[in-house]
C-alpha positions in Angstrom: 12.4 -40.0 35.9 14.5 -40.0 32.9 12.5 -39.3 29.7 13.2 -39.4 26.6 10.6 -37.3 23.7 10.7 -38.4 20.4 10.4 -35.7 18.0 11.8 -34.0 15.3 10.6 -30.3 16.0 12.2 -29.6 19.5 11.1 -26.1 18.6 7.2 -27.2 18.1 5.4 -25.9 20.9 3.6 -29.3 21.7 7.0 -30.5 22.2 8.0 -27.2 24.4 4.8 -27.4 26.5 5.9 -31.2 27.7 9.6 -30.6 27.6 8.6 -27.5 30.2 6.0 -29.6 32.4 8.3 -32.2 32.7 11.5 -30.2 34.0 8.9 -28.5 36.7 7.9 -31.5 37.8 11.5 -32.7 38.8 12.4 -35.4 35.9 15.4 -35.0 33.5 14.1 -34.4 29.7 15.8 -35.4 26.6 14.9 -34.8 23.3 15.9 -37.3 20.2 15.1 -37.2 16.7 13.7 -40.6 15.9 15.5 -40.5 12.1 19.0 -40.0 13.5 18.3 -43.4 15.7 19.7 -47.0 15.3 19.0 -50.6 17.0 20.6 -53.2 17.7 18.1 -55.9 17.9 19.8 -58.6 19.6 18.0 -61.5 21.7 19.8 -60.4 25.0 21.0 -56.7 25.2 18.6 -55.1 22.9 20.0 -51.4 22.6 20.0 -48.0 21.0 22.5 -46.3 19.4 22.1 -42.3 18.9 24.5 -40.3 16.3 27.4 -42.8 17.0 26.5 -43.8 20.7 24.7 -46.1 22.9 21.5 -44.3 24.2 21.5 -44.2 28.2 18.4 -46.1 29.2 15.8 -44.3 29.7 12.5 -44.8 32.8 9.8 -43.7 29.9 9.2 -42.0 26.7 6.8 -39.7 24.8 6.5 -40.3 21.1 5.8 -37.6 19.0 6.1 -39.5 15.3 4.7 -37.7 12.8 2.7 -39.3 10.2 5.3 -40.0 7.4 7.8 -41.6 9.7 5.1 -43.9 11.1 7.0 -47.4 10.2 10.2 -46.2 11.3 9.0 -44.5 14.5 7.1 -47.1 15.8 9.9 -49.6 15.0 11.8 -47.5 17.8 9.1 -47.3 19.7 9.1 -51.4 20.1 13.0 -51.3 20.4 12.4 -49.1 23.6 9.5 -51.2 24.4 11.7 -54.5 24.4 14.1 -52.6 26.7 11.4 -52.5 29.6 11.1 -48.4 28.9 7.5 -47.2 29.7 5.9 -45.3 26.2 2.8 -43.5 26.9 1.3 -44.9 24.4 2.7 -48.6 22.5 3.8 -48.8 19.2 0.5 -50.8 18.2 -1.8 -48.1 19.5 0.5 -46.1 17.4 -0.2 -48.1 14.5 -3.6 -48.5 14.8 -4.4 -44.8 14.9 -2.2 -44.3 11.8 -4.2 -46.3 9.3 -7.1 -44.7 9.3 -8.8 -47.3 7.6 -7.9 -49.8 10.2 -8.8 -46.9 13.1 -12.4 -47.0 11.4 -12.6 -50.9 11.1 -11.9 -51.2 14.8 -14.7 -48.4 16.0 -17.2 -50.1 13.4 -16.7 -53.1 15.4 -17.5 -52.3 18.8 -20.4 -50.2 17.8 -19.0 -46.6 17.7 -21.2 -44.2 15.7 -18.7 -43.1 12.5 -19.8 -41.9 9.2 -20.8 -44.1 6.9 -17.8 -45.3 4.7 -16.5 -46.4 1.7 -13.1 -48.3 0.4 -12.2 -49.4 -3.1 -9.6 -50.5 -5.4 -11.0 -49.9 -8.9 -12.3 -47.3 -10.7 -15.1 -49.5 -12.5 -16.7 -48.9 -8.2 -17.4 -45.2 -8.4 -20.8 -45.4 -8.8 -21.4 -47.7 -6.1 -19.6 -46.4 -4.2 -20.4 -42.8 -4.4 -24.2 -44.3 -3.9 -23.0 -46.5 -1.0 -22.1 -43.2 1.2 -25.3 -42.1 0.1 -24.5 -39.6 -2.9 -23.2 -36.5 -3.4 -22.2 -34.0 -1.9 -19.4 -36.3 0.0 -16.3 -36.2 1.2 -12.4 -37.8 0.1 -9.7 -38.2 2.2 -6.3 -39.8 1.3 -5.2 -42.1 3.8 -2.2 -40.8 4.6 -3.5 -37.1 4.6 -2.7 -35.0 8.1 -4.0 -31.3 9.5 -6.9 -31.5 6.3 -4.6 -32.3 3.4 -6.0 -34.3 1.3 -9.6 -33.6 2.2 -11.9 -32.7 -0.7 -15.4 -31.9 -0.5 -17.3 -33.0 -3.6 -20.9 -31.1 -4.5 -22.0 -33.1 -6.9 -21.7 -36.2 -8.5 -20.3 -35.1 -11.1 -17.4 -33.8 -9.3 -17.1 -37.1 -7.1 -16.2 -39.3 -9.8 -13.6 -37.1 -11.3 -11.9 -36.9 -7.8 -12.2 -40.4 -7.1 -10.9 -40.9 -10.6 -7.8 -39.0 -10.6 -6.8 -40.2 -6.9 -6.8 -43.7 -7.8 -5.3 -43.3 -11.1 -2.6 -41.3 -9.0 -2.6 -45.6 -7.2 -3.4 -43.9 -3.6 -5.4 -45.3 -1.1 -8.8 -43.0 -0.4 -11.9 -43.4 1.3 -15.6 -41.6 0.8 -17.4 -40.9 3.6 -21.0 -39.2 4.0 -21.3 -35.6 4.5 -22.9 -34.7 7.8 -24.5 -31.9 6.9 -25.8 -30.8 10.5 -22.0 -30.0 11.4 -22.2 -27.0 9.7 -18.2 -26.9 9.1 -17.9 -27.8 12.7 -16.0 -30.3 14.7 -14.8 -31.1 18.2 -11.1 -32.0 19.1 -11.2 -34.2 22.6 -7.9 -34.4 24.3 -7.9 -38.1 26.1 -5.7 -39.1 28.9 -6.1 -42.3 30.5 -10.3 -42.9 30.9 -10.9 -38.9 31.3 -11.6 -36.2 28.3 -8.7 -33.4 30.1 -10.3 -30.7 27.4 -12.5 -30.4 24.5 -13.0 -27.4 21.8 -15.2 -26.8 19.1 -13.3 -26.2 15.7 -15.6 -23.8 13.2 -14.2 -24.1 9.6 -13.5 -20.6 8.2 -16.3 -19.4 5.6 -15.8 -20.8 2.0 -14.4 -23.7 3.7 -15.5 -27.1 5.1 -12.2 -28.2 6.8 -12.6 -26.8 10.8 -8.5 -27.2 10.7 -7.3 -24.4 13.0 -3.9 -24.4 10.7 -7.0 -23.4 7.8 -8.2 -20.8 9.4 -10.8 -22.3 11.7 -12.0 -20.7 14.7 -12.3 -22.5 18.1 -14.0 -22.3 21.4 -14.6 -24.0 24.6 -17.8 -26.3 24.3 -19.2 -28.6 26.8 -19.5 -32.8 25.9 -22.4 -34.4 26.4 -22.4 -37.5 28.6 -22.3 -39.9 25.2 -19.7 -37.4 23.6 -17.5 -38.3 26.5 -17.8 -41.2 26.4 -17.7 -41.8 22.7 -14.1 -40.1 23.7 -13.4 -42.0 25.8 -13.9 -45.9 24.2 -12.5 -44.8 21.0 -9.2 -43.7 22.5 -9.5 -46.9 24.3 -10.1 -49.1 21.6 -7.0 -47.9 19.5 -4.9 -49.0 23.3 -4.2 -44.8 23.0 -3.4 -43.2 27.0 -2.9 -39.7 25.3 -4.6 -39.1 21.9 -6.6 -36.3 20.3 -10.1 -37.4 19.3 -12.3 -35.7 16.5 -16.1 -36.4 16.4 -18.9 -34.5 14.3 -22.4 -34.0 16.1 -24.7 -35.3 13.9 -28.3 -36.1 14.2 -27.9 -39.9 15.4 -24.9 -39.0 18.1 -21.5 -38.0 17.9 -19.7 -39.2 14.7 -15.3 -40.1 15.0 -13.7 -38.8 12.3 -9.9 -39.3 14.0 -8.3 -40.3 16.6 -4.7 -39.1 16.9 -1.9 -40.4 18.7 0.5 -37.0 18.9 -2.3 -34.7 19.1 -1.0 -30.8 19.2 -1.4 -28.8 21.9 -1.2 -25.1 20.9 -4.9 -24.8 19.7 -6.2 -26.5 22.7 -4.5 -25.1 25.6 -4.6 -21.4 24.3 -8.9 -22.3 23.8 -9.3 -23.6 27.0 -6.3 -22.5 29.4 -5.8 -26.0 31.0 -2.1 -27.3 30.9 -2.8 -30.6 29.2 0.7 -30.8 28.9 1.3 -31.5 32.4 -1.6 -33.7 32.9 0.1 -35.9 30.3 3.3 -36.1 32.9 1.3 -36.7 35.6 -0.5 -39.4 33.9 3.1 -41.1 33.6 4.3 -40.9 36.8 1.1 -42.6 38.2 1.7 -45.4 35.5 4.7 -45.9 36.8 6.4 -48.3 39.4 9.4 -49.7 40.4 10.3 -53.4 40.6 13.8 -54.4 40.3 14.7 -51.9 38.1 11.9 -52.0 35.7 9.1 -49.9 35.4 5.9 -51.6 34.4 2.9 -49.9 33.7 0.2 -50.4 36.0 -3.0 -49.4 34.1 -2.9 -49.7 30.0 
């Protein structure tokens, strides 16, 4: 196959690992910076055009958008789409994991344990709100926060309302959640491909800290899923139409809690914790979601 991986680190080591498994599988591997990327969006001969020329075409691609190129990114992502070009995962999975608020929507619906959150516009809601997630201490996330920025733990109420405060005076989008305190500044990152949890770690938040982040200091370790922790994996990776996505749950006292699901999940933290190549498990994947048909590859599970 000829694949294309959309990323702008080549020298990231998620993007290594899959460049690597990819060549010693046999396919040809090339790597394009989404930003640098133009389309032609014509009814016909949709194309892509690549620092002053036409893109080859490609048999599939690997996005690896990172959050703040989200619009953009999965713009290409259609255009490649519209060319018959297999993505592991679609543009609107894409999309859907990237609002977070949306993510959580979704998982409420089908019945997916989450903890319990809260959305609001205006200030003259803090004290609703802060009572809806069931007081303080709780937690604040921006929406658009990645790897724990933007996470703030509140210990009192006190403290809640003057975060809540100054983030939407600042006009950004937040949500309050609950804090489970049972995690004890523990999480547990779930790499998904297809309808199988590949690996799972346990993330341990450094001490003084609540965020398990391994680029905060947090400590990992091989754990063993439960059966619902699978599959609690499993549907919510499903749900968000994701064939390769990271997956962060809490264990709490009513069952496994989502906090995430994330469609470029890194690769570093998990492979070195557990030794298995998930890399090439994510090429394999592809090749057996591939087939030929007069010229096009279509994928055969979704």
């Amino acid at each position: 196959m000829k694949i294309a991986i959309l990323t702008r680190g080549p020298q990231l080591y998620s993007t290594r690992c899959l460049q690597e498994a990819a060549i010693q599988r046999g396919h040809e591997v090339t790597l394009i910076n989404p930003l640098y990327c133009y389309m032609n969006i014509a009814s016909h001969n949709p194309s892509i055009h690549y620092r002053g020329e036409e893109l080859p075409r490609f048999d599939a691609i690997i996005p690896r958008i990172g959050a703040s190129i989200t619009f953009y990114g999965t713009a290409l992502v259609r255009q490649f789409e519209m060319m018959h070009t297999y993505s592991i995962n679609r543009s609107i999975a894409i999309t859907r994991s990237r609002d977070k608020l949306r993510c959580l929507q979704l998982l409420s619906s089908k019945g997916v344990g989450l903890p319990i959150t809260g959305f609001s516009h205006s200030p003259s809601d803090i004290t609703d709100l802060i009572a809806m997630v069931g007081g303080a201490p709780l937690v604040i996330k921006l929406l658009e926060g990645t790897q724990g920025v933007g996470v703030v733990l509140a210990e009192t109420t006190k403290a809640a309302e003057s975060v809540i405060e100054a983030f939407l005076g600042l006009r950004v989008n937040i949500m309050v959640q609950e804090y489970i305190r049972e995690s004890n500044g523990a999480d547990i990152r779930c790499l998904v491909i297809g309808n199988k949890v590949v690996a799972a770690m346990e993330r341990k938040a450094k001490a003084g800290e609540f965020r398990s982040n391994l680029h905060r200091g947090g400590k990992s370790k091989i754990i063993k899923l439960t059966l619902q922790e699978r599959k609690t994996a499993i549907l919510a990776a499903k749900l968000m139409g994701l064939n390769f996505a990271g997956v962060d749950m809490l264990r709490s006292d009513r069952g496994p809690l989502i906090m995430e699901v994330n469609s470029s999940p890194g690769l570093e933290g998990i492979q070195n914790t557990t030794g298995i190549n998930v890399a090439e498990m994510a090429i394999k994947f592809m090749e057996e979601n591939l087939t030929s048909k007069d010229g096009k590859f279509l994928v055969i599970h979704s």
